[in-house]
N, C-alpha and C positions, 0 to 999 in steps of 0.2 A: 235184809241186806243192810250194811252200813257203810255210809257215806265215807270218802275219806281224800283231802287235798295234801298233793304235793308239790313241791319247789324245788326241782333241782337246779342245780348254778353248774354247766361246764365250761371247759378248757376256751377262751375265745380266740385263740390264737389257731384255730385250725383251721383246715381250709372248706367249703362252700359240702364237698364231698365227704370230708371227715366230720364233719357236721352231722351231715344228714347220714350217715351210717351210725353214728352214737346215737341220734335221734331214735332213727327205726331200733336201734337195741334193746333202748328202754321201754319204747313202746310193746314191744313181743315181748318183753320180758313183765311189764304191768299187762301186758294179755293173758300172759301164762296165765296167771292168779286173782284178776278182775277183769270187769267191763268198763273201759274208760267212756266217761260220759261228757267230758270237756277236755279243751286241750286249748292253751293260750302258748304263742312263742312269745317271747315279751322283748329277745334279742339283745343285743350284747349292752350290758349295762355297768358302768363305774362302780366298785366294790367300797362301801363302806370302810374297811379293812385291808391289808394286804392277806391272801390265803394260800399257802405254797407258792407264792413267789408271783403269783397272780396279784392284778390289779384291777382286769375288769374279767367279768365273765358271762356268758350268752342262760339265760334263765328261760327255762321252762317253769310253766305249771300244769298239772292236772289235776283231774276228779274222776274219781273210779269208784265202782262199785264194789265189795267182797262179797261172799255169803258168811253169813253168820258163824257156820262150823267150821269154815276154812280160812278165817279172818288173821288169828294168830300167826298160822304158818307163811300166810299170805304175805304177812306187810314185813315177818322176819326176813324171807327169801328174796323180798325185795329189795330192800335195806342191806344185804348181804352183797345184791348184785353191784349196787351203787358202791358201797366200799371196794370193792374189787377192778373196778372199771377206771383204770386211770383218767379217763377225761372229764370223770365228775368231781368239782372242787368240793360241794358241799350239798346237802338235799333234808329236806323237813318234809316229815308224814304228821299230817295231824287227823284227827277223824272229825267230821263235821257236824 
């Protein structure tokens, strides 16, 4: 199994509901392809940066497991989903 942490930064400008529907998105979506073994909301934080017009935005992190043969596919299809999902400004996978 290989370790692997990530940081997604979304949209903070949504409301309490639209929140927690992006939330659960990602989460079933890092279900699909691992086992999430941590999970910090770290909550909406001042951006270093402006990023599409954003100035702060609400951070998550986790740590998920892949299995070895499905690790590729795994962190590609994820990575796929986050670009696709408007309310994610920006997100980092590193393996640990």
């Amino acid at each position: 199994m290989n370790e692997y942490e990530n940081v997604i930064i979304i949209k903070s400008d949504l409301s309490k509901e639209e929140t927690s529907k992006v939330i659960l998105k990602i989460e079933n979506n890092i279900r699909n392809f691992a086992e999430i073994t941590k999970k910090d909301d770290l909550g909406i934080k001042k951006l270093a940066y402006e990023i599409r017009k954003n100035n702060e935005g609400h951070y998550l992190v986790y740590q998920f497991l892949v299995e070895e043969k499905k690790r590729e596919f795994a962190i590609r299809e994820i990575e796929r989903f986050y670009r696709i999902t408007d309310e994610v400004i920006k997100f980092l996978i590193i393996k640990l």
